[in-house]
C-alpha angles and dihedrals in degrees: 000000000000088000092047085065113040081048081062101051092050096057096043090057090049094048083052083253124137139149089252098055097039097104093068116013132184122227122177091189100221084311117136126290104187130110114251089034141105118243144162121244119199119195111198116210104215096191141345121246134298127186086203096276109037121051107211128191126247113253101164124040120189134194125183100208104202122223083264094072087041115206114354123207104201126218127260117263118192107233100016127082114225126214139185122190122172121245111257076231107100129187121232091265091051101262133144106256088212139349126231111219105193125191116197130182119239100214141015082254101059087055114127106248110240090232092057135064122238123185124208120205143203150174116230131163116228114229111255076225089093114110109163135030105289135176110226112199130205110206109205128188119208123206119209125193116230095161132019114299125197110253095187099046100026097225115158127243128245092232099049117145125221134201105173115183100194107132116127107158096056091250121131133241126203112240108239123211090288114022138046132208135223147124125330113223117255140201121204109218125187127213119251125272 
């Protein structure tokens, strides 16, 4: 059984699997993984959000696409509207340090159950900078409704939940009232030959 195991876990790191990064993970499909091509990059949502009592839905799903994966273009999702707007941090040639790509469901209705799984996509280019093997993480944010929001307006709610899975140097950080921390989801991706 013990080897079982330890079999499994070895596939799962080498798949870029692992307990800790279970909540958000990263998938390229078969797409590319070299630097200087054009690929396809699928989050999967595993749940939606809890407070320890209550389970919510997700209404609002956030990824934060570094400089390395250049400009994404996300995916069409029925029922949710899909934005990109460029980070004020420029580099010293102008460019958009990262991008943040936001999916926001258009109804109450459109929400993810918390019971069920959803997966966002979208296209990137990976820099032809890229010299040496490099994961590339992706930190999300997931907003949760525990009240009423405002669809029209897009005001949050007060009781909005948060799961931000933004950790990239393996530190921990302590959940507040409202949010909770934990890995963001990461790519390796290889230079070209």
């Amino acid at each position: 059984m013990k080897k079982r195991i330890v079999i499994l876990a070895a596939i799962l790191t080498m798949v870029g699997l692992t307990p800790s990064s279970a909540h958000v993970g990263a998938n390229l499909r078969g797409f590319s993984d070299v630097a200087g091509q054009s690929s396809t990059v699928y989050l999967r949502l595993g749940h939606g959000c809890t407070d320890g009592k209550n389970y919510f839905g997700t209404s609002s799903f956030e990824v934060v696409v570094p400089i390395e994966a250049g400009t994404p273009r996300p995916e069409f999702k029925a029922g949710w509207r899909a934005k990109v707007v460029p980070s004020a941090e420029k580099n010293d040639k102008g460019v958009a340090l990262s991008n943040k790509i936001t999916w926001t469901a258009k109804s109450p209705l459109q929400a993810i159950d918390h019971g069920t799984f959803a997966e966002f996509a979208f296209q990137v280019r990976w820099s032809a900078a890229i010299t040496a093997v490099t994961k590339v993480a992706f930190p999300t944010t997931q907003v949760c409704q525990r009240g009423l929001q405002d669809f029209d307006t897009k005001k949050k709610a007060p009781n909005d939940f948060f799961l931000k899975w933004i950790i990239t140097d393996g530190s921990t950080l302590a959940a507040t009232a409202d949010t909770e921390f934990g890995p963001a989801p990461t790519v390796t991706v290889k230079p070209a030959a």
